[in-house]
N, C-alpha and C positions, 0 to 999 in steps of 0.2 A: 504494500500500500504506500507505494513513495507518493501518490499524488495526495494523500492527507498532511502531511510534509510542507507542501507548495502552499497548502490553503492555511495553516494550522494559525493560533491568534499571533505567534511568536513570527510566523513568516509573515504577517500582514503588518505585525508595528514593524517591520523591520523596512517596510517599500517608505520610502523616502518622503517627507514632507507632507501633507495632511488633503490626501485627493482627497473628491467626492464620491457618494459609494460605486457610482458609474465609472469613475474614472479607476477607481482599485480593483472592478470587477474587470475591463479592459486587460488593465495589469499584470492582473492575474493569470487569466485566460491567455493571454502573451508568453509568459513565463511557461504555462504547462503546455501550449504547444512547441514551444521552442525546446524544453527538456523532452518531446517523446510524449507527452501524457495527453490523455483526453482531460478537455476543462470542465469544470464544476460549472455548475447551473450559480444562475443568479442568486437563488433562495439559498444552497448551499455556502455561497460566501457570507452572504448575511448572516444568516445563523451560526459562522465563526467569528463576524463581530459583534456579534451581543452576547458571545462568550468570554469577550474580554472585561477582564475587571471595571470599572466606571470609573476608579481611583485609579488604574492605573495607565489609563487611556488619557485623562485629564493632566495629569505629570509627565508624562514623554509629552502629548501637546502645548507643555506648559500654559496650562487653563489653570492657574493657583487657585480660583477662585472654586472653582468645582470639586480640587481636591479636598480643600479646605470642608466643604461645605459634605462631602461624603465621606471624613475620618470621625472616628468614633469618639467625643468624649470622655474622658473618664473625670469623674468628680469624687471625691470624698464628702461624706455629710456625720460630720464628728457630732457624735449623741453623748452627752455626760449625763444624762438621764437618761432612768425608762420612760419608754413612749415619747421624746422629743421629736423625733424624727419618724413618721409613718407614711407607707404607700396607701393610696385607696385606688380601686380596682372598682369600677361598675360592669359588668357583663350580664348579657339578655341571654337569660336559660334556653334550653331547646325545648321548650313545652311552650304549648298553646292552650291559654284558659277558655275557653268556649264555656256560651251561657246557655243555662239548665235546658229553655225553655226550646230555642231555637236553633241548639247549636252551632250556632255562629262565632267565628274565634271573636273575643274580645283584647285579646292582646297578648304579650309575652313579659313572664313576671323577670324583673331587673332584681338580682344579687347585688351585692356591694357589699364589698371585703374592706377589712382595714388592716393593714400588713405591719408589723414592727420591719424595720428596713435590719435591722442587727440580728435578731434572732430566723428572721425568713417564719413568725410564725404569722397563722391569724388571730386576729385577739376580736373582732366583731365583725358579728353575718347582721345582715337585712333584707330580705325578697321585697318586695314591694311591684306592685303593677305597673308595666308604660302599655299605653294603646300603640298600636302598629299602623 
């Protein structure tokens, strides 16, 4: 399989300066006829650049901005107390209340957690109804 090679995310940052997807698919298809290979369909180059990382497409392009904006923070959140610092969590169950009479859904009952961030436990449940 050398022509996976020709297309692979590592051979497309490698073609020079920042074509259009037309112009890399050109490229491409150049390259693997010129080595002997039959070339990849259009949708196949595509789907090896949206293989490529977003972070690290935006860096060889030097897009600071996008790197930036796709690296992970990391924070500390220093607790000297219990329960200074808590997560809350609202998530819609997978149950549908439907009413007595007409069985018609009336909505999906909403959870809400409250998380100690230090311990990872739960320390208060609430269901509660939202209409859909």
């Amino acid at each position: 399989m050398p022509q996976l090679s020709v297309i692979s995310p590592g051979a497309i940052l490698d073609l020079s300066g920042r074509p259009t997807v037309s112009q890399l698919v050109r490229d491409v298809q150049t390259n693997c006829i010129s080595a002997g290979l039959k070339p990849p369909h259009r949708r196949t180059i595509n789907a090896r650049l949206e293989e490529i990382d977003l972070q690290k497409r935006a860096k060889r392009r030097g897009e600071n901005e996008i790197a930036k904006q796709t690296q992970a923070v990391t924070r500390v959140f220093p607790a000297s107390r219990p329960l200074q610092v808590v997560q809350v969590d609202h998530t819609k169950t997978d149950i549908f209340v439907v009413d007595e009479e007409t069985r018609q859904p009336i909505g999906r009952p909403l959870q809400s957690g409250l998380h100690r961030s230090i311990a990872r436990l739960q320390r208060t449940c609430k269901s509660g109804l939202v209409s859909s």
